[in-house]
N, C-alpha and C positions, 0 to 999 in steps of 0.2 A: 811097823812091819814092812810098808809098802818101802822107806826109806833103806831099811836093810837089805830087802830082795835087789832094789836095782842100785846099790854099793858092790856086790858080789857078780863074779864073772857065774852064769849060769851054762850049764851043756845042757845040749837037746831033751835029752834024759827027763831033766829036772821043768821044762815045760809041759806040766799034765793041765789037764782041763780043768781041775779043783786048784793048779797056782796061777792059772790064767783067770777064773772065775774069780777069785780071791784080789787078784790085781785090780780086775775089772771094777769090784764091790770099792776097794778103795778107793780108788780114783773120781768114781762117782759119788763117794761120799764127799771128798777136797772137793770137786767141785759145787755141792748142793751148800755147802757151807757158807752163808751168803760174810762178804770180805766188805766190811765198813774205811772206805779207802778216807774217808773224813776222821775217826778216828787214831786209824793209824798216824793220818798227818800231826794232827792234835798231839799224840802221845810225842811223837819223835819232834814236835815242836818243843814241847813243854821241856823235853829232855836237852834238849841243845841250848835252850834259854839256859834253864839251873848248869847243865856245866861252863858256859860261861861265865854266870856269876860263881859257881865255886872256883875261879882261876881266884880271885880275890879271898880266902878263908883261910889265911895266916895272922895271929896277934892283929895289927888296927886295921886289919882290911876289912875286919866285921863293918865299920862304918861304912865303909863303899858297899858295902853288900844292905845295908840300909838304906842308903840312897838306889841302888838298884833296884830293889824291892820297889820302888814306890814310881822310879824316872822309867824304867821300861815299859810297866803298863800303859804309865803317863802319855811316854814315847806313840804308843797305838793310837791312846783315844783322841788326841789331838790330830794326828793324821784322816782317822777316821773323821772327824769329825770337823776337820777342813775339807776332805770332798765331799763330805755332806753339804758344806754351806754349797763349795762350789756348784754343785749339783742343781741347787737351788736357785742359783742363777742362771742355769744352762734349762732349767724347765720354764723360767719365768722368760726366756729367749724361745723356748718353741712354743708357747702358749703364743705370743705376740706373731712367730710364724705361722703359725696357724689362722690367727685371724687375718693376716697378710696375704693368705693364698689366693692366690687368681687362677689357680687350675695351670699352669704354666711350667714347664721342667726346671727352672731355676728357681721360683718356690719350693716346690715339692722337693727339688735338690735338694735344699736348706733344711726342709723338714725332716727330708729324712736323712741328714748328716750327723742331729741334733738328737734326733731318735737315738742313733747309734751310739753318740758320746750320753747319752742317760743312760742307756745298758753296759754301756764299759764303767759309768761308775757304782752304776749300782752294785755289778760284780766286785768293784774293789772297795765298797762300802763295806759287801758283807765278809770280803776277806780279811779285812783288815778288822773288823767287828767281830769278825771271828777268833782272831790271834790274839786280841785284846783281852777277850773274855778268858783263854787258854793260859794266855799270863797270869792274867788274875783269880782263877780259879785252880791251877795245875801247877803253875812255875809260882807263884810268888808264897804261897803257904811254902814252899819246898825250899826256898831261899831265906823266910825267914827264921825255918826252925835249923840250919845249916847256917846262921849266924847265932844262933847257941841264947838269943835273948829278945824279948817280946818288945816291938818300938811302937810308937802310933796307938798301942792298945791289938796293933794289928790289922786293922781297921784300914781299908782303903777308900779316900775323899773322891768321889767323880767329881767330873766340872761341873758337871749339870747341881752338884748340891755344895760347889765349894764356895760361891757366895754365900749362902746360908749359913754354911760351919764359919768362915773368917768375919762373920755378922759379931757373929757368937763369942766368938775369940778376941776380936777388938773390943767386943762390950767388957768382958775379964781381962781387958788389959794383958791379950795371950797372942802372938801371932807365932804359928810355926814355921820353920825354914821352908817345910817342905809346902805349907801352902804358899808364903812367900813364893818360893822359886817357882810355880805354879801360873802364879798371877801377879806379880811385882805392881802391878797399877792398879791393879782390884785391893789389895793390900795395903796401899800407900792412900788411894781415894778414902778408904773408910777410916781409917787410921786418922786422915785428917778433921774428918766431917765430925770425929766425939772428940779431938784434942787432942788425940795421942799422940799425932807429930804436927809441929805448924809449920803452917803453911812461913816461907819467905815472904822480909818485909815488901819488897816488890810482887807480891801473888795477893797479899790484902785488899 
């Protein structure tokens, strides 16, 4: 109602107390409406992700769109989970600053330069942990039912449990591309250690 009032050219006339009151009531109802600006992102993520991969949903592009399902999330948790490590080297550097201080401005510089690079990652820990999870929760079910057929079982592998699953899969004599292309040395190491591939006469 409120959107229609102020589309239309209004006369004097037509400002009484009950369209002013009425205005008023609206207005304050838009704003009591609390605006999840975390969400919105989310949604409008999730949605930019799936039309990208629907550029690819013509005859064999479904394959690209299966590897996309699985390389985008991918694409996250690996970043995430490089300034995680990094992270953890940058705290094992202010712990050691810390027991380093002399009370002195060029310590305390350093501690608190070190402060600062752990809060900038930790903000892009959870951003990036964030987009990961929106992939993998929001855009990749959407991409894989807009490839028209179920891969994987559907099933997405983290890192944290992909040595487990390629345990599992070299013991059945099973590796898939996609944990291959995951982990090509995690996949090649165990493959060797039950026979699956051998090792060069020069690696004996």
């Amino acid at each position: 109602m409120l959107q229609e009032d102020t589309n239309q050219e209004l006369d004097n006339s037509e400002f009484t107390t009950e369209r002013l009151d009425a205005i008023a009531k609206a207005l304050q109802a838009d704003e009591s409406k609390p605006v999840d600006r975390q969400k919105q992102w989310n949604d409008e993520f999730a949605k930019r992700v799936v039309a990208l991969a629907d550029m690819f949903d013509e005859g064999e592009d479904v394959i690209i769109l299966a590897k996309l399902a699985d390389q985008l999330p991918r694409m996250f948790e690996k970043m995430r989970d490089n300034v995680q490590d990094q992270a953890m080297n940058v705290k094992n550097e202010l712990t050691t600053a810390r027991r380093g201080d002399v009370g002195i401005e060029l310590t305390q510089n350093k501690i608190e330069d070190l402060e600062e690079k752990m809060m900038k990652m930790r903000r892009q820990w959870a951003n990036l942990n964030n987009a990961f999870h929106v992939i993998l929760n929001q855009a990749r079910p959407k991409i894989i039912s807009n490839a028209g057929f179920s891969f994987n079982g559907g099933k997405y592998t983290t890192l944290k449990d992909l040595p487990r699953v390629i345990r599992k899969n070299v013991r059945n004599r099973h590796i898939t591309i996609e944990a291959y292309r995951s982990n090509p040395e995690l996949c090649y190491q165990m493959a060797t250690e039950i026979g699956l591939v051998e090792l060069p006469d020069d690696q004996k």
